[in-house]
C-alpha positions in Angstrom: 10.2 10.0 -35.0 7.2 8.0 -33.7 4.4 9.6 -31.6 4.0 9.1 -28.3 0.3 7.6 -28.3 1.1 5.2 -31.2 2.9 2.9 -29.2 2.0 -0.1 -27.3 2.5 -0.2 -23.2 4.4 -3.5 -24.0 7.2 -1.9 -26.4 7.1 1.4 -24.2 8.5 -1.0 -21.4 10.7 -2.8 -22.9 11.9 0.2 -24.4 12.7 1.7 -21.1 14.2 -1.5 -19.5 17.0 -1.5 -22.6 17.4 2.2 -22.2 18.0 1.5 -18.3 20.7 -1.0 -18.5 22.6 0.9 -20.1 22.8 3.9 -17.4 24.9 3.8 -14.5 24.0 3.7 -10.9 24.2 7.3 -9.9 25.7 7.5 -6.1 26.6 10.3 -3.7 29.6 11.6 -4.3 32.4 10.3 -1.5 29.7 8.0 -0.4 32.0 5.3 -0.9 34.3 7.1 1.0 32.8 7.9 4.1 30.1 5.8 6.2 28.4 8.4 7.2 27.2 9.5 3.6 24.4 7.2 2.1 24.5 6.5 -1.3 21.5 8.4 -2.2 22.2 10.7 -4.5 22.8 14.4 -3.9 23.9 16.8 -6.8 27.3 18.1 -5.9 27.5 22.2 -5.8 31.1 22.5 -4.4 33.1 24.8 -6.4 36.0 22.7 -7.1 33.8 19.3 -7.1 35.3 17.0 -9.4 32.3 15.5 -10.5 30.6 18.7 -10.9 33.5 19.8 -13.3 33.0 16.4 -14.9 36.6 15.5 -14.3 38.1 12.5 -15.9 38.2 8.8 -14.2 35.2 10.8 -11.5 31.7 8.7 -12.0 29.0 10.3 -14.1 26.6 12.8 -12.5 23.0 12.3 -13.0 21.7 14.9 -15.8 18.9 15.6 -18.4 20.6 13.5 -21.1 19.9 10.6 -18.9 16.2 10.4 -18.7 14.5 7.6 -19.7 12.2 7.5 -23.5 8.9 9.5 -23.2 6.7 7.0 -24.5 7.6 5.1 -20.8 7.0 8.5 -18.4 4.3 7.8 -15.7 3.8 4.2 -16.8 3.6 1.6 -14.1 5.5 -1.5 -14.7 2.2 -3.4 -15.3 1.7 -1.2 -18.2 -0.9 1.5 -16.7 -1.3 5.1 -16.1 -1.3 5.9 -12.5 -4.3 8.0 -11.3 -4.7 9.2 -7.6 -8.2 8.2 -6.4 -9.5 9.9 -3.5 -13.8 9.0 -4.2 -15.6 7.7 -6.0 -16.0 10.6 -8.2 -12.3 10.6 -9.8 -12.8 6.5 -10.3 -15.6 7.7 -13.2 -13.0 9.4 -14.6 -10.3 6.4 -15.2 -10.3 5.0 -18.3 -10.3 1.2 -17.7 -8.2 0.2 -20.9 -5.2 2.5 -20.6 -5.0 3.6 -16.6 -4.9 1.9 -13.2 -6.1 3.4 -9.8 -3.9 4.4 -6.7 -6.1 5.0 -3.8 -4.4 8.1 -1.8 -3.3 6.9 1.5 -5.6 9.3 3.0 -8.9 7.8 2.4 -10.1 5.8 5.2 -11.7 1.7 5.2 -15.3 2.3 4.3 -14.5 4.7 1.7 -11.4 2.7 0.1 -13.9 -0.4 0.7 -16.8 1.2 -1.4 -14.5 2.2 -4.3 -13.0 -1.5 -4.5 -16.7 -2.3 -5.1 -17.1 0.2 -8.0 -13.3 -0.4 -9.5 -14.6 -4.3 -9.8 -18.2 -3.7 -11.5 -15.8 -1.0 -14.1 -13.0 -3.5 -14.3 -10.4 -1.0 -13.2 -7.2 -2.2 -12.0 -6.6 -1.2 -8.2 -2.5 -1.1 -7.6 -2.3 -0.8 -4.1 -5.2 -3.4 -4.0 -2.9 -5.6 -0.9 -3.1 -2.8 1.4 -6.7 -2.9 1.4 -7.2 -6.6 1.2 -4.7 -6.7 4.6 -7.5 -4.1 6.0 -10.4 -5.9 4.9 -8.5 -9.4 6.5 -8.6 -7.7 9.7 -11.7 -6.7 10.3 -13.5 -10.0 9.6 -11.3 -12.0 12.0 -12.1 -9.2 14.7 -15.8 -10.1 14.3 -15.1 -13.4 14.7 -13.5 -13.5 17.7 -16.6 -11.5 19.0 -18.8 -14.3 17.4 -16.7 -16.6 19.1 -16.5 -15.3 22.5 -20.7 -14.8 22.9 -21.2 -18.2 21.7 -18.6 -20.2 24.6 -20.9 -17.9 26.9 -24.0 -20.1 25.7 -22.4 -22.8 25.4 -21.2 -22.4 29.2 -24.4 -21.5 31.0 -26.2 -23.9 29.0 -23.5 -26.4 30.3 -24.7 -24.8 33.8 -28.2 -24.9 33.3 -28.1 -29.1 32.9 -25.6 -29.8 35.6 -28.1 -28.3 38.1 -31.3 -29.3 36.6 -32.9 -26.1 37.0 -34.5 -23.6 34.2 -33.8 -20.6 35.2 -30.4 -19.6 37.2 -30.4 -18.4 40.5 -29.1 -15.1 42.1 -25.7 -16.6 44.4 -26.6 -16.3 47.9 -25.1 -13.2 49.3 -22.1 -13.8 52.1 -21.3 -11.4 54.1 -20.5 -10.5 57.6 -22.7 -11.3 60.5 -24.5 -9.3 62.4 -25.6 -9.2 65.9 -28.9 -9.5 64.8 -28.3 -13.3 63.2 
């Protein structure tokens, strides 16, 4: 037998794609059956379950026989190791060559923002990298519109400003009821 480390990501992926044709599609038993069962499967533990018992001309069900080659286990399809990455801390420990980084869905924008910054200067490959550049879209375009909005103020009392010739603006004149006074 070969050892696990001596093979490429490449071969270890094609190795498991060949392997996975050839395995059925394991479904819920009775899922065709019935439309209120998904087909997810589910391991069937009734006592006369015919495909429990393995019965003849019953589909397959899903066992250890059918697990896929160890050189492929915890490879991503792009041919990388999968590491959680909650800080920058665990980023240090990646390995650029052989293992990708999968920032935890619980770190928050300026943290996942300042380990995109070190995963580029370390050349690590980020795999849920369009989550973060959809939140990195976002905030830019909110600045904008911020940008945007102060400006068509100048703009508008500048507009002001020359159609009445005046420098400064004055305070509107107050209107209000009148008094016996007046």
């Amino acid at each position: 037998m070969t050892e696990t480390g001596k093979i490429s990501p490449e071969k270890a992926l094609r190795v498991r794609q060949r392997v996975k044709r050839r395995k059925p599609n394991f479904v819920r038993p009775e899922s065709w059956r019935y439309v209120r069962i998904k087909q997810n499967w589910r391991n069937p533990k009734g006592l006369d379950h015919k495909v429990r018992l393995m019965y003849k001309g019953w589909p397959p069900a899903a066992g250890s026989g059918y697990g896929g080659p160890k050189t492929s286990r915890h490879l991503h399809p792009s041919g990388y190791k999968e590491v959680l990455v909650y800080n920058l801390e665990d980023l240090s420990k990646i390995d650029p060559d052989t293992q990708a980084a999968r920032i935890g869905h619980r770190v928050g924008r300026r943290k996942k923002a300042g380990i995109l910054v070190e995963a580029r200067k370390k050349k690590i490959v980020v795999l849920n990298l369009r989550e973060i550049k959809e939140s990195a879209e976002e905030k830019p375009s909110e600045e904008k519109t911020e940008e945007k909005v102060e400006e068509t103020k100048k703009k508008a009392e500048e507009k002001e400003l020359k159609e009445t010739g005046k420098k400064e603006k004055e305070e509107p004149k107050k209107r209000g009821r009148r008094t016996d006074k007046q």
